[in-house]
C-alpha positions in Angstrom: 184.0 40.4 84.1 183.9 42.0 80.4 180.1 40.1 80.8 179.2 42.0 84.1 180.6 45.6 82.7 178.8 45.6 79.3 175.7 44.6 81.5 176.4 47.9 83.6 177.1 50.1 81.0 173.7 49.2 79.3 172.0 49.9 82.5 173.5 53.1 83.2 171.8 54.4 79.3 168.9 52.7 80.1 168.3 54.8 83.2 169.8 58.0 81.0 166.7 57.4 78.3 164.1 57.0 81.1 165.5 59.8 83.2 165.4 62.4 79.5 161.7 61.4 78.2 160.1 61.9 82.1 161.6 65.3 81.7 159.9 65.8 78.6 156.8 64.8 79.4 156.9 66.5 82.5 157.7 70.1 80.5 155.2 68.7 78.1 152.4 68.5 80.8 153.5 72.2 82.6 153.0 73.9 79.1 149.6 72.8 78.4 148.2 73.4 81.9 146.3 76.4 81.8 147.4 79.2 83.4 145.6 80.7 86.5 144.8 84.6 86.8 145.1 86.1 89.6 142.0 88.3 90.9 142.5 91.6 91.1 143.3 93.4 94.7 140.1 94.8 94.7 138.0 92.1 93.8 137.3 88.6 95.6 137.1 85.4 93.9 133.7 84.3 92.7 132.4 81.4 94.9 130.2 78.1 93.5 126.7 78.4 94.8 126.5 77.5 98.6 130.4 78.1 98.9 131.2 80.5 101.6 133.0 84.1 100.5 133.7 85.2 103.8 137.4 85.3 103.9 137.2 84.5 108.1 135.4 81.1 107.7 138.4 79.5 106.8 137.3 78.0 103.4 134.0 77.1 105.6 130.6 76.1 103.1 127.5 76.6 104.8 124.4 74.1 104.8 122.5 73.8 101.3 120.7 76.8 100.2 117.3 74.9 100.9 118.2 73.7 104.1 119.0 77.2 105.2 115.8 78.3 103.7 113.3 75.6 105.7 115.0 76.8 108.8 112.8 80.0 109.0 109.8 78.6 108.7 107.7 78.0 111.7 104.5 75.8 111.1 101.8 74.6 112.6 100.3 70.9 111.8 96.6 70.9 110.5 94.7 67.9 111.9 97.8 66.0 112.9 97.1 64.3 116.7 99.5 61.7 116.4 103.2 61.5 114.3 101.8 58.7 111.9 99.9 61.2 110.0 101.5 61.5 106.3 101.1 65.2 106.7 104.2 64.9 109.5 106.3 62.9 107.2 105.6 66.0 104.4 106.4 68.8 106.6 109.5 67.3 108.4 110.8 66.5 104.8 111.1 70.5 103.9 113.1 70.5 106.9 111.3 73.3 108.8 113.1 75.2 111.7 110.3 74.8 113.9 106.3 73.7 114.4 103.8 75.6 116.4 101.4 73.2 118.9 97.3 74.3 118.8 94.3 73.6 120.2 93.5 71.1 117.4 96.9 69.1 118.1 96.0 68.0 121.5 93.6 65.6 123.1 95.8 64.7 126.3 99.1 65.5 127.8 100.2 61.9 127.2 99.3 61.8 123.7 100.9 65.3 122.7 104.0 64.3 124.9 104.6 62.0 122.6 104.1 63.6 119.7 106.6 66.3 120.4 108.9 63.4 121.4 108.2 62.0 118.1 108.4 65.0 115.8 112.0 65.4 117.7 113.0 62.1 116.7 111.6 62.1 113.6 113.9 65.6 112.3 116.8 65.7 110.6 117.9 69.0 112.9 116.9 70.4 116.0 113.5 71.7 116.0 111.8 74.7 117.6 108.7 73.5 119.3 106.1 76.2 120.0 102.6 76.8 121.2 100.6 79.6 122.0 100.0 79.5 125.9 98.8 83.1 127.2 96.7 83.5 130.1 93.3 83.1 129.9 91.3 83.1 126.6 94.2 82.2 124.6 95.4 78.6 126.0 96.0 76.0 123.5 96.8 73.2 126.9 93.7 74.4 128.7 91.8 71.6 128.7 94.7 69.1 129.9 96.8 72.1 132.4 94.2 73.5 133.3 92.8 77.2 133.2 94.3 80.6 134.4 93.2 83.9 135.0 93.1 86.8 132.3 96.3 88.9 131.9 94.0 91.8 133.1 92.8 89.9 136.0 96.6 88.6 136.6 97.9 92.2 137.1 94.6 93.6 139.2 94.9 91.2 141.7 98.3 90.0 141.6 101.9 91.0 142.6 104.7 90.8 139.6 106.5 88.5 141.7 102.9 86.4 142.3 102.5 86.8 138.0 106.3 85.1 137.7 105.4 82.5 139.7 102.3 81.5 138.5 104.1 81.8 134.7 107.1 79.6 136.1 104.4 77.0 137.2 102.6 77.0 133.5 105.8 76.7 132.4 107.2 73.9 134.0 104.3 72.0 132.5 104.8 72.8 129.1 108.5 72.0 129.4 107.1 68.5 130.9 105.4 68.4 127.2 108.3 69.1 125.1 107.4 72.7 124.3 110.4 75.1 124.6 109.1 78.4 123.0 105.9 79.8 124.2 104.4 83.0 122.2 103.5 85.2 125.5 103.4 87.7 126.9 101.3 89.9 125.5 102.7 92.9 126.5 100.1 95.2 124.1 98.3 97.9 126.0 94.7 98.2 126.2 91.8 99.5 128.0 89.1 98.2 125.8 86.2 95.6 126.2 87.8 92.2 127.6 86.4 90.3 125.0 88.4 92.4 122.1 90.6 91.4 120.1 93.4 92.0 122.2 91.1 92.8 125.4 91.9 91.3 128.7 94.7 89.7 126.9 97.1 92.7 128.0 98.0 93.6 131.4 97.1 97.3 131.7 96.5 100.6 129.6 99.5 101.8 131.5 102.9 101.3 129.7 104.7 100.7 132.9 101.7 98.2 134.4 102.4 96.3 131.2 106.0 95.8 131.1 106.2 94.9 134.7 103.9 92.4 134.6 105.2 91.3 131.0 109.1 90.8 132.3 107.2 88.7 135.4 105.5 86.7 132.7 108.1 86.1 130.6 110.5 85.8 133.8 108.8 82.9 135.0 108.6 81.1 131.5 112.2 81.1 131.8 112.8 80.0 135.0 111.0 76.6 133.4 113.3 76.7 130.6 111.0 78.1 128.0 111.6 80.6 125.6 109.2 83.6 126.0 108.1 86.2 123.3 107.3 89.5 123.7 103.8 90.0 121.2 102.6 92.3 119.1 105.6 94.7 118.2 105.2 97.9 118.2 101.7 97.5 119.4 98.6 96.1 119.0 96.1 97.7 121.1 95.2 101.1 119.4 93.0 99.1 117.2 89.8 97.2 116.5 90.0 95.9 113.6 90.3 92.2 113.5 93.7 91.3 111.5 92.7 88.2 110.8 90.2 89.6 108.6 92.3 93.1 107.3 95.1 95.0 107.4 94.3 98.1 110.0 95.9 101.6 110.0 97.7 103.1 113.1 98.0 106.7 112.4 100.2 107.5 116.0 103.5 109.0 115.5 106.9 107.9 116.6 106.8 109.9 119.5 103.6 108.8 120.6 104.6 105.3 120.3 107.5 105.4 122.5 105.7 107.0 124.9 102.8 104.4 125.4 102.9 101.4 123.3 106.9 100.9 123.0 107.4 101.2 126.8 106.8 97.2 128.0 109.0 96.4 124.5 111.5 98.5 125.4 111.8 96.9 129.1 111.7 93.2 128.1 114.2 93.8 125.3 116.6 95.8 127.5 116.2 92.5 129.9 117.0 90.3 127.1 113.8 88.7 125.7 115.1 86.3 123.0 112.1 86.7 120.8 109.6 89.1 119.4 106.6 88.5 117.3 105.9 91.6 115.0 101.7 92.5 114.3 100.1 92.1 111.0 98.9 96.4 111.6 100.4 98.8 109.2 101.9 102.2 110.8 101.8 105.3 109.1 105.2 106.3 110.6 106.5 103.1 109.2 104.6 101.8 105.7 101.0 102.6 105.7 101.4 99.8 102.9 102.5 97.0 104.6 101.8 95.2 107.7 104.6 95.7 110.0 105.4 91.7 109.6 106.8 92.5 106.7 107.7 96.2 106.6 111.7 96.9 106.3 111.3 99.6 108.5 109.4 98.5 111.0 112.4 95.8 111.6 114.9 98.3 111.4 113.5 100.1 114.2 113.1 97.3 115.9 116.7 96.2 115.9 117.4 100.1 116.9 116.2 99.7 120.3 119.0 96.8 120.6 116.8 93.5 119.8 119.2 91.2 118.7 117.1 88.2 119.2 114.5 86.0 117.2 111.8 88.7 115.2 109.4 86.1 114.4 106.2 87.4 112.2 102.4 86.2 113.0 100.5 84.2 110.9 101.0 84.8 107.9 98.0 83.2 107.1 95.6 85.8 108.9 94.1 87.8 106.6 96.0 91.0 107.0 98.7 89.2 105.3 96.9 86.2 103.1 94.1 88.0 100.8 96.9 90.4 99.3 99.8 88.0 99.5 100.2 84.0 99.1 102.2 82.3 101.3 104.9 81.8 99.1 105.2 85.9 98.7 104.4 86.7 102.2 108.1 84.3 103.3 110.0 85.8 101.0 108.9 89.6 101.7 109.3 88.9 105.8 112.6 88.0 105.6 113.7 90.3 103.1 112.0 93.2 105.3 113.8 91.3 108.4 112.0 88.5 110.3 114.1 85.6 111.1 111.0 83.2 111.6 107.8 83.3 109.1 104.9 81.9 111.4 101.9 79.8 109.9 99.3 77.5 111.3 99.2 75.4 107.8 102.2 73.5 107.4 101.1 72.5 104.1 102.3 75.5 102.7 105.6 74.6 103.5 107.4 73.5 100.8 105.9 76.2 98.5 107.6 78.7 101.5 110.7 77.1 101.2 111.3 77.1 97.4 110.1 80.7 97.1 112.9 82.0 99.8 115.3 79.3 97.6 114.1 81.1 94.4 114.5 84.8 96.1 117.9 84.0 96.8 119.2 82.7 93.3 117.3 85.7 91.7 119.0 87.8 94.1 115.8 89.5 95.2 117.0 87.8 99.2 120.3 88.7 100.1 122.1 85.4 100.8 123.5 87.2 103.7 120.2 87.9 104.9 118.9 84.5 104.8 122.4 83.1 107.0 121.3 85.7 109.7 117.5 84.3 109.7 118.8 80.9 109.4 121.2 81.3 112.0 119.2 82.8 114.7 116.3 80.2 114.4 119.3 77.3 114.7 120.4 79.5 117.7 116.9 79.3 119.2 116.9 75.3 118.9 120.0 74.6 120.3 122.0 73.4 117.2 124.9 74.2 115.8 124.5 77.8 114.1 128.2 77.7 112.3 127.8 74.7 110.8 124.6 75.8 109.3 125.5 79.4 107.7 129.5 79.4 108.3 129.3 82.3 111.3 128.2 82.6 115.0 125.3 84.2 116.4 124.1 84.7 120.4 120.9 85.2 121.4 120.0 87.5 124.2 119.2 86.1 127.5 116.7 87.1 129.4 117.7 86.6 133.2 115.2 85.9 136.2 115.3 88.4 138.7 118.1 88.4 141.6 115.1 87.3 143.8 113.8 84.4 141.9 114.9 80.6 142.8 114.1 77.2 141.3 
């Protein structure tokens, strides 16, 4: 019993000892752990890069900053007929939002089919596919849908509701083909030659001719389940000059604007057309400096008439743009100014895109916030997952066939 007791009692110090030196260390530990500061009322805490600061994401961190970046770009594929070609593998590494179809891309329905179905499978994300299908001159399926009357032939011997269906018809086929984003209608106005550059591309002189048949046009497309775009804000007709080869000058004032050219914009964005391509033409009333594809103000306006869809630039290879600024320059002043998608037929110039927007950003010369919204609306457009990608949620319009319209 004495045995058992002395055994106890040297337990009981033992346990004493350990319980004293844990409490040491533990004070030890608590003194030299440094000391956080609280931020100031006013001011937030600094974020790492690519963390989100926006205090309703709940701790959310948006997509890598390059990721984000690719997802404005919009490019076309030089050359490339089948999804073997090394130049697929290049572009679809950047990561690009979306790839435009052309002429050059296409030798059959089969064949393309399966190259959209490819280029699908092949992407890490969704991607936007696009072509340029218009009616008439400007068909990039011609040869395998077939051929369709001028937009000025459409509306002189057409009803709207005729122009709808005829538009739901080509669209169905390039939905069959994996396009979902079409850049028509061409809602410009002119009266000139057919053959000009706009020509018998546009519906009518007559704002109101133009948007009616425009909203058919771009009624129809949707009906098929493709996206239409509403092409060349805020208009392209006034001129002759060829942008493809310079930058022209529209002298017009606001008011004059609104009351011819802006009137078919007007109606398909009131009607909720989810995208607008913006003309490589410099405005006086705007910049007489800059094309308005990448003029600040020229965006702003747009988004005061309630456009809160896609604003997508052209080319930016055309010459307008590409003899005064690279490709690299031209990306990173569109979406500064405001696009959401910078267009390009050579995807090659991809990468070179991507890293200039990335470089903007980390200079600060792109507002991070700026790029989300671009970002965002482009992964809106394809379908995916838009808070995932920039921490917030974004709607597109929709543009609604008319109460008349089935199938």
């Amino acid at each position: 019993m004495q045995r058992t007791a002395a055994r106890g009692a040297r337990l009981a110090l033992a346990l004493v000892v350990v319980v004293v030196i844990g409490v040491g260390i533990a004070a030890i530990l608590v003194a030299s752990r440094p000391t956080a500061t609280a931020a100031p009322p006013d001011q937030k805490p600094v974020a790492a890069e690519g963390a989100s600061t926006d205090d309703g994401t709940g701790g959310c961190v948006p997509a890598p900053l390059e990721e984000r970046a690719a997802r404005v770009l919009v490019v076309g594929l030089p050359g490339v007929t089948a999804s073997s070609d090394p130049v697929v593998a290049d572009i679809l590494d950047v990561g690009v939002g979306g790839v435009l179809i052309t002429e050059p891309n296409v030798t059959s329905s089969a064949q393309v089919g399966q190259l959209v179905s490819d280029l699908r499978a092949l992407a890490r994300t969704p991607l936007v596919v696009s072509t340029g299908e218009e009616s008439g001159r400007v068909a990039t399926f011609r040869d395998v849908l077939g051929a369709t009357p001028s937009a000025r032939n459409l509306a002189a011997r057409s009803t709207p509701a005729q122009v709808e269906e005829i538009a739901r018809g080509l669209g169905s086929k390039l939905a069959a083909l994996g396009i979902d984003l079409d850049f028509a209608p061409v809602v410009d106005l002119d009266a000139g030659p057919a053959g000009g550059l706009i020509g018998d591309r546009s519906f009518s002189a007559d704002p109101a001719t133009a948007a009616a048949y425009g909203l058919a046009w771009a009624r129809g497309l949707v009906r098929a389940d493709v996206a239409p775009t509403a092409k060349h804000f805020p208009g392209h007709g006034r001129v002759d000059a060829d942008t493809h080869l310079e930058l022209p000058l529209v002298e017009a004032s606001l008011d004059e604007l609104r009351a011819s050219d802006l009137v078919p914009f007007v109606e398909l964005i009131d009607a909720g057309v989810p995208v607008v391509m913006l003309d490589h033409i410099a405005y006086r009333v705007f910049d007489p400096d800059l094309p308005a594809s990448l003029s600040p103000k020229a965006y702003e306006f747009l988004r005061s008439l309630g456009f809160e869809g896609v604003a997508i630039t052209d080319s930016v290879g055309m010459g307008a743009v590409n003899l005064r600024w690279p490709f690299p320059e031209a990306a990173v002043l569109a979406v500064t100014a405001g696009a959401d998608a910078v267009l390009t037929t050579d995807g090659t110039q991809a990468l070179g895109m991507r890293d200039a927007l990335v470089d903007a950003v980390r200079s600060g010369r792109l507002p991070e916030t700026r790029l989300d919204e671009a970002a965002g609306r482009m992964a809106a457009l394809a379908g995916d997952d838009v808070a995932a990608l920039v921490c917030q949620e974004i709607e597109l319009p929709t543009l609604a066939p008319t109460a008349s319209s089935t199938g």
